[in-house]
N, C-alpha and C positions, 0 to 999 in steps of 0.2 A: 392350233386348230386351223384348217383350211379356211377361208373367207371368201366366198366367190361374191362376184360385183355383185352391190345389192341388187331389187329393182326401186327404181322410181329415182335414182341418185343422180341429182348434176341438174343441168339443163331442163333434160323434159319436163321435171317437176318443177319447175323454177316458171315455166312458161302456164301451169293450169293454175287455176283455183284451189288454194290448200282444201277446202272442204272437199272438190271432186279427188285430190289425191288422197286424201283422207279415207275416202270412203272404198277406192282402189285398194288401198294399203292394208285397209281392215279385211276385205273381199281376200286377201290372198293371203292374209293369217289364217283366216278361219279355213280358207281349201286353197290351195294344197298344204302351205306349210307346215300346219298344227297335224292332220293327218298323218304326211311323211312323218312326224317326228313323233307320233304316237305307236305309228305301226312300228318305225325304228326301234324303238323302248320298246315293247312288247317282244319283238325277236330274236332281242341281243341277249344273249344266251351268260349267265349270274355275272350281272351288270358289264360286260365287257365292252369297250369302247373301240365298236367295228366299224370297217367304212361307212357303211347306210346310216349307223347312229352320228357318227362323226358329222361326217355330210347336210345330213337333217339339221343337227343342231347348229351347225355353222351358217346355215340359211334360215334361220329361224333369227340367231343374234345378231346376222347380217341386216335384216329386213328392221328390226329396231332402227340399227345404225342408222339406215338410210330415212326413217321416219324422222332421225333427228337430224339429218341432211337438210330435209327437205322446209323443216323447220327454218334452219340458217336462211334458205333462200329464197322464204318468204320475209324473214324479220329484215332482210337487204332491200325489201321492197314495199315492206308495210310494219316498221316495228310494234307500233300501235299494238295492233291487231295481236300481232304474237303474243305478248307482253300478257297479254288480258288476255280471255279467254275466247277463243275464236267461236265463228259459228258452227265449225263441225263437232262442236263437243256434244255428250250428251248430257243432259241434264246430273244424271248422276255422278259422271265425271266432275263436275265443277267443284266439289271439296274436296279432290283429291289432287288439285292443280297449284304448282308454284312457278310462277310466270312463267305461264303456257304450256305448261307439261306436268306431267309427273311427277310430284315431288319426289329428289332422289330416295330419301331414307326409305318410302316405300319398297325401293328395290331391294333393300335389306331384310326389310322386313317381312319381305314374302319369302328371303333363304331361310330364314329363322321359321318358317310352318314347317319345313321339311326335313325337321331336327337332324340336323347338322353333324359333323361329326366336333369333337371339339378345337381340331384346325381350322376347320373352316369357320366355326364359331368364331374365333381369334383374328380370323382374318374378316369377317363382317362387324367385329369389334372395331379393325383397324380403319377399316372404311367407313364406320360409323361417324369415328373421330375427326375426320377428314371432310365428312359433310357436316357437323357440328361446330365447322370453323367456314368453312365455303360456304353456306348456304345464309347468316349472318352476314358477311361480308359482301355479296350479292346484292343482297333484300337493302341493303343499308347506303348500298352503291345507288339506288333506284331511289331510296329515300331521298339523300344528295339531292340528285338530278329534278324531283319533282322541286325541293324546296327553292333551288336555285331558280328553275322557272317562275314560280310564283313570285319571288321576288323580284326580277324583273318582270313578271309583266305586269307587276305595284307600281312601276316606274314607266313603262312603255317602251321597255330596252328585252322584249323576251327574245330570242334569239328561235326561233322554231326548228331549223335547219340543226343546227347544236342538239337541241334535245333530241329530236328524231335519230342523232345519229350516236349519242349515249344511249339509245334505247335499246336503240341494233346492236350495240356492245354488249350491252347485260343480257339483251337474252341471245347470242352466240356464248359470251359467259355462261348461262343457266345451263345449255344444252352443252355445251362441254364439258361439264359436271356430270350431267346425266349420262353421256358417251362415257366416261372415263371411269364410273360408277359399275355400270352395267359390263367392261373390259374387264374390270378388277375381279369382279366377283366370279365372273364363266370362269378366270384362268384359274382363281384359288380355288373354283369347287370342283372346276377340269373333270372329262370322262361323262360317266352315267350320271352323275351328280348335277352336273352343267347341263344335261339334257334335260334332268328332271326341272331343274329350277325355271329354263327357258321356257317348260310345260306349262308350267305354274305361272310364271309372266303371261304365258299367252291369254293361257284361261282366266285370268285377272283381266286385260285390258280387251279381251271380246264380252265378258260380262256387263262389262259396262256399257254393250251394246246391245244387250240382247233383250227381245220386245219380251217375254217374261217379266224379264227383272227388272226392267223399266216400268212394268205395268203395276208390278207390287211396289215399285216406288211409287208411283202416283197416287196410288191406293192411301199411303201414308202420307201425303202432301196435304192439308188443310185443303178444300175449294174455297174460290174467291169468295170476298165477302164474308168465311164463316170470322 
C-alpha cells in the first residue's frame, strides 16, 4: 500500500501544543480524509482495490501513524503528560485509554464487528496474542519505575531526571505497539477489507468526539452532589 508523508509528522508537531494538534488531526479525519475514503468505498466497483480506494485508505492509515508520531514527540518533552491522560482527551475517551492512547486490543476488536473472513480472523487471533504478551509487559515496566521512585524518595535519593526519562520509554513503547498493531492488521485484511476497517477506526475515534454523544453521556453521569 502507498504511504504518502503524513500531515502533522516530525517538527511542526513537536513545536504546538498536543491539544492544538489534536484538535487539527481530528479536523482533518472528519473532512477530508473520512469523506475521500467513503466516496472511495462507495465507487469501487465489487469491492476492487483501485487507485482512489488505495489512496484514500493509505491516507487515512497514514494520518493514524502520524498521530502517534506526534505522540513520541511530545512524551520527548513532557512524559508525564503522555503517560496519563492529556487535556485533549474527551471525557469519554478516558476508559478507553492505555498510557495515553488507545488501548491496542481495541484495534482488534473493531476488525472483529466487520466479520471477518476466517484468515483474517486468524491473523487478528495472532495479533491478539502478541498484545496479550506486550501490553503486560509495558503496564509492569511502569509499575517498576513508579515503585523504584517511591522508594527513593523514602530515602531522599529519587533521581527525577531517571524517571522522566523511563517514562518517555514506556510510552514510545506503548505507541509502538499501537503503530505496529494498526500495520499488522491493514496488511492481513489488505484491499476493500483495509478500507473498510480504517472506516470503522475513523468512525470510532471521531465518536468520541462528537457533541451528540458526549451529550448523552453526560446525560448518564450522576450530577455533583447527587
Amino acid at each position: 500500500m502507498p504511504r504518502p508523508p503524513p500531515p502533522g509528522r516530525g517538527a511542526p508537531a513537536a513545536r504546538r501544543p498536543m491539544r492544538d494538534f489534536f484538535a487539527a488531526w481530528l479536523a482533518t479525519l472528519r473532512s477530508p480524509l473520512l469523506p475521500l475514503l467513503r466516496r472511495a468505498l462507495s465507487s469501487s466497483s465489487s469491492g476492487s482495490w483501485d487507485d482512489p480506494l488505495s489512496s484514500a485508505a493509505a491516507a487515512v492509515e497514514a494520518h493514524f501513524q502520524a498521530h502517534w508520531s506526534a505522540l513520541d514527540s511530545a512524551a520527548r518533552q513532557d512524559p508525564a503528560q503522555v503517560v496519563a491522560a492529556g487535556d485533549w482527551r474527551s471525557p469519554l475517551e478516558l476508559p478507553f485509554l492505555w498510557l495515553g492512547d488507545v488501548h491496542p486490543s481495541l484495534l482488534t476488536s473493531l476488525l472483529r464487528t466487520l466479520s471477518p473472513s476466517p484468515r483474517l480472523l486468524a491473523a487478528a487471533d495472532r495479533v491478539d496474542r502478541r498484545i496479550r504478551a506486550a501490553v503486560p509487559a509495558v503496564s509492569d515496566r511502569l509499575r517498576r519505575a513508579q515503585e523504584a521512585f517511591v522508594a527513593a524518595e523514602a530515602t531522599g535519593a529519587a533521581d527525577v531526571e531517571a524517571f522522566l526519562d523511563e517514562l518517555k520509554a514506556i510510552a514510545l513503547e506503548a505507541n509502538r505497539l499501537r503503530r505496529g498493531v494498526l500495520s499488522e492488521l491493514v496488511a492481513a485484511a489488505g484491499g476493500y477489507q483495509a478500507a473498510l476497517y480504517l472506516e470503522a477506526l475513523s468512525r470510532f475515534v471521531l465518536s468520541m468526539h462528537d457533541p451528540e454523544v458526549l451529550r448523552r453521556f453526560d446525560q448518564c453521569r450522576p450530577s455533583p452532589g447527587s
